[in-house]
C-alpha positions in Angstrom: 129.4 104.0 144.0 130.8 104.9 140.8 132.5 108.3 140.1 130.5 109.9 143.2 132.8 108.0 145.5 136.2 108.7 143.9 135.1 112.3 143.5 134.5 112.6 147.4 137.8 111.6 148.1 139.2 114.1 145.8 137.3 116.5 147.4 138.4 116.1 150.8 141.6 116.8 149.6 140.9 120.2 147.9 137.5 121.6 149.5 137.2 124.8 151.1 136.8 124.0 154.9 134.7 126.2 157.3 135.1 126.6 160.8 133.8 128.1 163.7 135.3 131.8 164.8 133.8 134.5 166.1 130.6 133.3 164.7 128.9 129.9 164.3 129.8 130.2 160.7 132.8 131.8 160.4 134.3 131.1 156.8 138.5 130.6 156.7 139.7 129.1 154.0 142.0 126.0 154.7 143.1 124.7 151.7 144.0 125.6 148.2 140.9 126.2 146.2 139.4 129.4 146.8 135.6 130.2 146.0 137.1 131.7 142.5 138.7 128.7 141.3 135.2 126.8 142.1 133.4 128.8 139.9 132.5 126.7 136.3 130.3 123.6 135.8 133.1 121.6 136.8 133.1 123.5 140.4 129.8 123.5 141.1 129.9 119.5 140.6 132.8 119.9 143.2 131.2 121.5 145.6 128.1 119.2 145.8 130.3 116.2 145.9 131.3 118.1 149.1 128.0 118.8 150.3 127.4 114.8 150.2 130.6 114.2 151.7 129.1 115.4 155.1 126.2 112.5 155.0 128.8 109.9 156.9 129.3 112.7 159.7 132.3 113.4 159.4 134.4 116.2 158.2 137.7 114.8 158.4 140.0 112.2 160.2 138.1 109.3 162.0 138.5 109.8 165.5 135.6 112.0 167.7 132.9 111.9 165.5 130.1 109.6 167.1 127.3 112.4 168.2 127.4 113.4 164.4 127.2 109.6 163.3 124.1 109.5 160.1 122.9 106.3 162.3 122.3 108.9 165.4 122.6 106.0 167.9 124.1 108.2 170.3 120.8 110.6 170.5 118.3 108.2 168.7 119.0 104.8 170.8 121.3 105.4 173.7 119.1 108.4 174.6 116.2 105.8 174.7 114.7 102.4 175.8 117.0 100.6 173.5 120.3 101.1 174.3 123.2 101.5 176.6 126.5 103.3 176.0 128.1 100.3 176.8 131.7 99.7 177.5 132.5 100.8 180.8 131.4 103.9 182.9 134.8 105.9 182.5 135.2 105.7 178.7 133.9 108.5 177.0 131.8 109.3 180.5 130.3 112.2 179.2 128.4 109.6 176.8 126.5 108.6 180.5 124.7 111.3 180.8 122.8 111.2 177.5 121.6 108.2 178.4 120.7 109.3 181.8 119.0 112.6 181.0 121.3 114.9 182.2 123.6 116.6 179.7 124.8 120.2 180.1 125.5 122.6 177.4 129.2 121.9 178.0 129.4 118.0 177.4 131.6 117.0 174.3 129.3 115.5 172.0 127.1 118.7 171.5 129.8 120.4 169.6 130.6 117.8 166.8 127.1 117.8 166.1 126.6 121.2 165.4 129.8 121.7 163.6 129.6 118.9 161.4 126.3 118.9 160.2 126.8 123.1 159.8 129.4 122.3 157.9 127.0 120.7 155.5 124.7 123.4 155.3 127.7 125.9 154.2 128.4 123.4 151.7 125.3 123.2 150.3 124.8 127.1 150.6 128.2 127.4 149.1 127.2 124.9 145.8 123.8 127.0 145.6 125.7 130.4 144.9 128.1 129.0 143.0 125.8 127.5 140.8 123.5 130.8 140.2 126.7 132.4 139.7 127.9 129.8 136.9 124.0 130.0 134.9 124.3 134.2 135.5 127.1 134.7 134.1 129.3 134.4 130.6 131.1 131.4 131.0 130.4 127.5 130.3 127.3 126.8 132.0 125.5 123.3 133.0 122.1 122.3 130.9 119.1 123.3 132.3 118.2 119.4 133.6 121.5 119.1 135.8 121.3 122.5 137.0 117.6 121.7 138.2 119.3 118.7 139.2 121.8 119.9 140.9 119.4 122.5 142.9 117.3 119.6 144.1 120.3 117.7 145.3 121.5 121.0 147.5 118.4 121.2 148.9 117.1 117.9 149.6 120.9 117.5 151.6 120.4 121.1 153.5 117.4 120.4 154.3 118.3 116.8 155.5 121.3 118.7 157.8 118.9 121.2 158.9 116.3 118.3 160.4 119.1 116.4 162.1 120.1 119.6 164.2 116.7 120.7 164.8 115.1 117.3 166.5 118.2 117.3 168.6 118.9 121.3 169.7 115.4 122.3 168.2 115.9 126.0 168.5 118.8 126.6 165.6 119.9 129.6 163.1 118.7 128.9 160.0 121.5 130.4 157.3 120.8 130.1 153.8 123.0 130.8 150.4 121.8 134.6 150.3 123.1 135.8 153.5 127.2 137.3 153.5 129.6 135.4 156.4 128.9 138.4 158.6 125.1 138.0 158.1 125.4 134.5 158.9 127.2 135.3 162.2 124.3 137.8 163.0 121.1 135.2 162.9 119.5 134.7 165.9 117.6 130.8 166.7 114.2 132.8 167.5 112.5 131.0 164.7 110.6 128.0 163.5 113.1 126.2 160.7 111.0 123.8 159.8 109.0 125.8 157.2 112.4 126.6 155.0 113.3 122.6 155.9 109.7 122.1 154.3 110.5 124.7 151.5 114.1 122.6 150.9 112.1 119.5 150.2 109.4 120.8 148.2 111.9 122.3 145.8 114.1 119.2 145.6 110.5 116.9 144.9 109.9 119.7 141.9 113.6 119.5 140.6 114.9 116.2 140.8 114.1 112.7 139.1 112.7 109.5 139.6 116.1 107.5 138.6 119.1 108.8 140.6 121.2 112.2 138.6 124.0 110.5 136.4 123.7 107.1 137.4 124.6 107.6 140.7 123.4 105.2 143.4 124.8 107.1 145.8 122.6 110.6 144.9 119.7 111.7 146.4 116.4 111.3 143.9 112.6 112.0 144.1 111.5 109.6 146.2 114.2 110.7 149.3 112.6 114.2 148.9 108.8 112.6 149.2 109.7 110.3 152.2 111.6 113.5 153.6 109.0 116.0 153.6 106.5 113.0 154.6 108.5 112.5 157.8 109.0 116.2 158.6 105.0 116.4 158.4 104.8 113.9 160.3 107.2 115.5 162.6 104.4 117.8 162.7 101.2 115.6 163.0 100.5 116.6 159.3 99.4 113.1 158.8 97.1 113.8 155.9 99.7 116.1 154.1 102.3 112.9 154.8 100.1 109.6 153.7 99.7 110.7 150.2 104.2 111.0 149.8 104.6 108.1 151.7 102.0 106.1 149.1 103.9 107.9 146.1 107.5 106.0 147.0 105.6 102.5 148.4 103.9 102.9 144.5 107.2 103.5 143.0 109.1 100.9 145.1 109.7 96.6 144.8 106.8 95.0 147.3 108.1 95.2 150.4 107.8 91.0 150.3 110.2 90.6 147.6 112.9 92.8 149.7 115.1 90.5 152.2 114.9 91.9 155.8 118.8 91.3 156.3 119.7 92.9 153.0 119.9 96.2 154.6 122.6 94.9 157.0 125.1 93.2 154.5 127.5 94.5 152.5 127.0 92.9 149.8 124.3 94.2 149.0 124.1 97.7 150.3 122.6 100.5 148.0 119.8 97.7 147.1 116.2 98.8 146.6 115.1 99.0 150.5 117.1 102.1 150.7 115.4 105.8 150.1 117.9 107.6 151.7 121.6 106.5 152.5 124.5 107.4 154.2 127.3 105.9 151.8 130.1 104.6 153.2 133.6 103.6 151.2 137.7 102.8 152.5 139.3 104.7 150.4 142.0 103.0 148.1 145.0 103.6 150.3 143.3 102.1 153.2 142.1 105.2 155.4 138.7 105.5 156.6 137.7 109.0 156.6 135.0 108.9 154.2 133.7 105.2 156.2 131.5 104.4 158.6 133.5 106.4 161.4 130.4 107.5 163.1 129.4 103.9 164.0 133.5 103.1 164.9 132.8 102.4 168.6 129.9 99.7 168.4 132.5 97.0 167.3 132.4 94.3 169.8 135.1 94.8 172.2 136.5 91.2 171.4 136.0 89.0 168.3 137.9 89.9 164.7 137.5 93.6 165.3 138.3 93.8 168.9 137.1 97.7 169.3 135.2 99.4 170.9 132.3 97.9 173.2 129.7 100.7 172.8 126.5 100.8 171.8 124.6 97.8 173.8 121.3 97.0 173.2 119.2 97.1 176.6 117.5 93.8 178.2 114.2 95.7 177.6 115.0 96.0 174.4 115.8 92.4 173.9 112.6 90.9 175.9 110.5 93.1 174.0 110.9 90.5 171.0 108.9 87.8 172.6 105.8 86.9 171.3 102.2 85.3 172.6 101.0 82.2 170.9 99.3 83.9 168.1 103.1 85.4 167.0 102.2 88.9 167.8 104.2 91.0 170.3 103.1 91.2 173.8 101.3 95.1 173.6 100.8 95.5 177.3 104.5 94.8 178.8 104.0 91.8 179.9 107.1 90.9 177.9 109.4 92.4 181.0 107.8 89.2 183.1 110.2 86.8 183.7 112.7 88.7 181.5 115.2 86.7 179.7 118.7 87.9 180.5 121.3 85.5 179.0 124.3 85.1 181.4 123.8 88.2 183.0 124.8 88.0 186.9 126.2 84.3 186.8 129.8 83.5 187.8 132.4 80.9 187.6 130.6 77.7 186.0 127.8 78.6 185.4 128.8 82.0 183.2 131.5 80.0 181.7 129.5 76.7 180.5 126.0 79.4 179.9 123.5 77.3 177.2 121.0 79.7 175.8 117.6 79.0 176.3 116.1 78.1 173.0 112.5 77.3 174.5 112.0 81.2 174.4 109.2 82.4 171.9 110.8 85.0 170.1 110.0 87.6 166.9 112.8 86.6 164.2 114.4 89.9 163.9 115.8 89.7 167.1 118.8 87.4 165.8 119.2 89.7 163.4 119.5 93.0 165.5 121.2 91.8 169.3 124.1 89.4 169.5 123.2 87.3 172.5 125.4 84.9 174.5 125.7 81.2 172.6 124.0 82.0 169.4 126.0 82.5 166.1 126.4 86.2 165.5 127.0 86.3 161.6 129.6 84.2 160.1 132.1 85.1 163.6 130.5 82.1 165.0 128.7 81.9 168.7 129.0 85.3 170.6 131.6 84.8 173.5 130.9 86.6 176.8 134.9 88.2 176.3 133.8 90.0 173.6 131.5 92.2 175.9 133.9 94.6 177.6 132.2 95.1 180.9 128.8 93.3 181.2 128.2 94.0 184.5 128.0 98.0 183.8 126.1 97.9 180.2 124.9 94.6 180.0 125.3 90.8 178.0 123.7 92.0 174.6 125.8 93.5 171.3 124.4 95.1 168.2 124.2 93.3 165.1 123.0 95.9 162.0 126.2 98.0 162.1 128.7 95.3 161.8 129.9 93.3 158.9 130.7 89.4 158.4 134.1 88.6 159.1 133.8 87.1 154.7 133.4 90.8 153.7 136.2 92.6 155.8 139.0 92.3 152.8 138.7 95.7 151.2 136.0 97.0 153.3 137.5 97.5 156.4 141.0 99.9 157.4 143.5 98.3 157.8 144.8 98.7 161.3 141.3 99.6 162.4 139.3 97.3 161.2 136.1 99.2 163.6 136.0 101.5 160.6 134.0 99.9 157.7 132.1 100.6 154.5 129.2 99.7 155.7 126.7 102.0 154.9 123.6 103.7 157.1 120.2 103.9 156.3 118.6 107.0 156.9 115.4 106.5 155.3 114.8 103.0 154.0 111.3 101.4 153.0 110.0 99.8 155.6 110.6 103.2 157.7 107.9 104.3 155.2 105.4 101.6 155.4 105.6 102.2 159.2 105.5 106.1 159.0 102.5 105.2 156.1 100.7 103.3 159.1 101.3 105.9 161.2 99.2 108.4 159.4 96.8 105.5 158.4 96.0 105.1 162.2 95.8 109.1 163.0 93.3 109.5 160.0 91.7 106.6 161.0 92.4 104.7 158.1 92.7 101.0 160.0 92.3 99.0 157.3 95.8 100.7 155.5 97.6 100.8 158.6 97.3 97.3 159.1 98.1 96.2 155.7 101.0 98.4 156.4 101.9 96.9 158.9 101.5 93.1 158.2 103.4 93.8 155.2 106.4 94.5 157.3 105.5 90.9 159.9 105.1 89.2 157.1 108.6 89.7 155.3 109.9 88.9 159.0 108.5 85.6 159.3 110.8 84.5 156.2 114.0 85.4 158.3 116.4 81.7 158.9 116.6 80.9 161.6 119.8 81.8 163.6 121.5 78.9 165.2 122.5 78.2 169.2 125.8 77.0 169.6 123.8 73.8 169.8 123.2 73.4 166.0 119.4 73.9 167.2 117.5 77.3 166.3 118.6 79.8 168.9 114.5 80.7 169.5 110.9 79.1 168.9 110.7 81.7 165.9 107.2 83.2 165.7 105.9 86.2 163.8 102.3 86.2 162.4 99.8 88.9 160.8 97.7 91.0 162.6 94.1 89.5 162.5 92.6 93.0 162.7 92.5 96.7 164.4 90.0 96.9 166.6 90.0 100.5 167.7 92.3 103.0 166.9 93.8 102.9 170.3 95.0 98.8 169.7 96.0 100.2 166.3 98.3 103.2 167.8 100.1 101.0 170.0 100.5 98.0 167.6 102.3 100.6 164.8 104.3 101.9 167.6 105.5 98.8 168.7 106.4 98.0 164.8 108.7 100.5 164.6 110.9 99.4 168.4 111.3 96.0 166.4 111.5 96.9 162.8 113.8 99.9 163.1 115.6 98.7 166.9 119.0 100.3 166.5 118.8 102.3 163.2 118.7 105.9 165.4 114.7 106.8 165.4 113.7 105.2 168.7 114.1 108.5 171.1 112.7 111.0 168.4 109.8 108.6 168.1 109.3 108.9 171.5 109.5 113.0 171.8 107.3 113.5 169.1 104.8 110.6 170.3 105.4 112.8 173.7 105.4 109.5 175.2 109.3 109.7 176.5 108.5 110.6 180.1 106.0 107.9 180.4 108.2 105.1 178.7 111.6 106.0 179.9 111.4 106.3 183.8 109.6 103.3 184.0 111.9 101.7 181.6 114.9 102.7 183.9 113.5 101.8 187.0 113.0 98.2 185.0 116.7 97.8 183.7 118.4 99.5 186.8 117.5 95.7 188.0 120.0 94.0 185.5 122.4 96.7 183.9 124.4 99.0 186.6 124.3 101.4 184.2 121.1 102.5 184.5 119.5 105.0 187.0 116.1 106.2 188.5 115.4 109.2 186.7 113.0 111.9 186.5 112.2 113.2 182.7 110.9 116.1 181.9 109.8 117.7 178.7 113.6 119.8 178.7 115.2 116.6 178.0 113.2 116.0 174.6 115.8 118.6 173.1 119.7 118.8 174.4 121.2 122.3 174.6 122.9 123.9 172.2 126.8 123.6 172.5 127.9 126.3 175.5 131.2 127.4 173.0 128.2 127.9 170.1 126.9 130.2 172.7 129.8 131.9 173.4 131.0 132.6 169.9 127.7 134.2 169.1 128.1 137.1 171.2 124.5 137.4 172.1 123.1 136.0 168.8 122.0 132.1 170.7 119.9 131.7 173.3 120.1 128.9 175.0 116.9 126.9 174.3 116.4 125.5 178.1 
């Protein structure tokens, strides 16, 4: 993405690294630049290319950094009704009890959240300072635009790092660019972040543009701040401070219509106009993969031209949830777990080895498009073999589709060696998210008629999806999606936007913070369980209580702080 990428590369090289000591934020310097050398116009451009260089999750290397991933489908989907871990029980077990609701403060994926996405904060603190110390004082100094610029850019990506920790461990230190290391280490997680994450997005709406800061697709603009503080409002039930942002970036965006639904999966044309907000993703020239798609490295299909890892499986609920009635529209009251469809799931000899899909099944396009199922093409690698699923019988016969990449477009955009690691990159925010989150606040001001133009908007670019093909040569599905006729009540139009956002967004790492801030998790995830516990040995009866809609912060966090963190459960 122009000079951004090559500039994050250099960067990783030369950037001051933090890490944790006696405090959560603990400064040592590890490399050769100290905060000295930063200072200058030149520096403080350094130093935000660093600050972006944490949006792909990962501070260095490639290996361990999955709960950190900008996709979130370890908290976001495995945590909820849409996917399993997958694989098999013993790799990466502590992965099992995230999706079984019972993680302690010492299981291995707290850490790397916390870590990495502090990291970003002291980035962004650390290109703040630097860049009041570069307009204070006698030197060069950046124009007035790029410092505003600049500003907005910080503090549209703090406050971004600062919402990703606080929907998983809620109860966080907030450390901003005034406070000394040893202040840092001192703050205590008694308060409320999400009015200084508010006060971050304001002040990046008010400083940056429209058009993206020196050309840049790759930079943060206006209309990420307005979606931003829209969604942490409506984080809040704020939904008539939200509408009015999400309305400014539909107004300032390509009709939803003229956007193609699978353009935000292909990697050809990433960085297109869907996206508001984007994790960028690149191979860097000599073939390593630090600054790609690490996060998402274990959803590869565990056979197939990648051949690693087998995680992240989309559930059988997930997948039946697809079907529609006559009429095109999803089935509203679960019905849809009826006579669930469950591809080769539980056959043997024979019949698992000569398995035809069932193409007679009524299904909502985008399903092709989101689950690899059993004898149906699954992108250009042709139809999806049961080998490629590494144990079926623990996570079940379904594979994610969004993350992956053709097998056309791995030449360049995969590392060589391990070609799991692409450049594909993550959406974070992308436009459709804001048409639903738009309906959303349409329905809780009860605004019906919006919300369902909202929605329909999205159904309606679905239902010009191609069909996928079985390994028959016939469509894999009778493809159906139709328009809501109307909202009757507010109630019909609740759960219709609701159900929107399971199929529009399946697998893009919102499901389970949808559900805690519906408060809606324990009602839809034990039943769920005791539903896929039928099919999938890796699922369990559980009991959900309101504890599990935030995980704990990490128990060496706690033990660092010396009495600063309180655990929050």
């Amino acid at each position: 993405m122009k000079n951004l990428h090559k500039s994050i590369i250099v960067l990783c090289l030369l950037f001051i690294v933090y890490s944790c000591g006696k405090g959560f934020l603990e400064q040592k310097p590890q490399a050769i630049l100290s905060e000295e050398q930063l200072k200058g116009a030149k520096g403080v451009e350094s130093a935000l290319i660093g600050a972006y260089g944490i949006m792909n999750g990962n501070i260095s290397g490639t290996w361990g950094n999955y709960s950190s991933s900008p996709s979130q489908w370890l908290f976001g989907e495995v945590g909820s009704d849409n996917a399993h871990k997958g694989s098999n029980s013993l790799d990466q077990s502590p992965m099992n009890d995230i999706e079984l609701h019972r993680v302690n403060p010492s299981n291995d994926n707290l850490p790397t959240m916390w870590r990495v996405y502090y990291e970003g904060i002291g980035r962004c603190n650390l290109t703040l300072s630097l860049l009041k110390a570069v307009q204070e004082g006698s030197g060069e100094k950046l124009s007035d635009q790029r410092a505003k610029e600049i500003t907005g850019e910080a503090r549209l990506l703090r406050g971004h790092y600062y919402f990703f920790l606080a929907r998983v461990f809620r109860d966080i230190p907030y450390v901003d660019e005034t406070m000394s290391t040893q202040e840092a280490a001192k703050v205590k997680n008694d308060k409320d972040v999400f009015p200084m994450i508010e006060a971050d997005f304001k002040a990046a709406i008010d400083n940056l543009p429209a058009d993206k800061p020196l050309g840049d697709v790759g930079r943060v603009d206006k209309r990420a701040a307005q979606a931003y503080l829209g969604k942490l409002y409506l984080y809040q039930k704020k939904y008539a401070e939200a509408l009015p942002l999400f309305q400014e970036v539909i107004n300032n965006k390509p009709a939803l219509s003229t956007l193609a639904f699978d353009a935000n999966f292909n990697i050809k044309t990433k960085n297109g106009p869907e996206g508001v907000l984007v994790s960028q993703s690149i191979i860097n020239p000599d073939g390593s993969g630090d600054n790609g798609n690490v996060g998402d490295m274990l959803g590869g299909l565990y056979g197939g031209p990648i051949n690693c890892c087998g995680f992240f499986q989309p559930t059988v609920d997930l997948v039946n949830s697809f079907k529609v009635n006559a009429s095109g529209l999803p089935l509203l009251d679960g019905s849809y777990r009826d006579n669930p469809y469950v591809s080769d799931q539980g056959l043997t000899g024979a019949a698992k080895d000569n398995y035809k899909v069932n193409t007679a099944i009524a299904f909502d396009p985008r399903l092709d498009y989101t689950v690899g199922r059993r004898d149906v093409n699954y992108r250009d690698w042709g139809v999806l073999q049961g080998s490629w699923i590494r144990d079926q019988a623990f996570s079940g016969p379904f594979v994610g589709v969004k993350q992956m990449i053709n097998v056309a477009d791995m030449d360049g955009n995969v590392s060589p060696g391990a070609s799991n690691i692409t450049a594909q990159n993550v959406n974070i925010i992308r436009l459709s998210d804001v048409y639903l989150m738009a309906a959303e606040c349409a329905v809780e001001t009860n605004a019906l008629p919006l919300a369902l133009t909202m929605v329909n908007a999205v159904r309606q670019r679905a239902a010009s999806l191609p069909a996928v093909k079985a390994g028959s040569g016939s469509a894999a599905a009778q493809y159906n999606v139709k328009p809501y006729a109307s909202f009757p009540n507010q109630a019909y139009a609740r759960n219709a936007v609701r159900f929107e956002r399971r199929l529009e967004l399946a697998l893009e790492g919102h499901r389970f913070f949808d559900l805690v801030r519906w408060g809606t998790a324990k009602s839809v995830l034990e039943p769920f369980m005791e539903f896929e516990k039928k099919y999938v040995a890796a699922s369990r009866t559980i009991t959900y209580t309101d504890k599990n809609n935030y995980l704990p912060l990490p128990q060496e966090q706690i033990d660092r702080a010396q009495g600063a963190l309180i655990q929050n459960q």
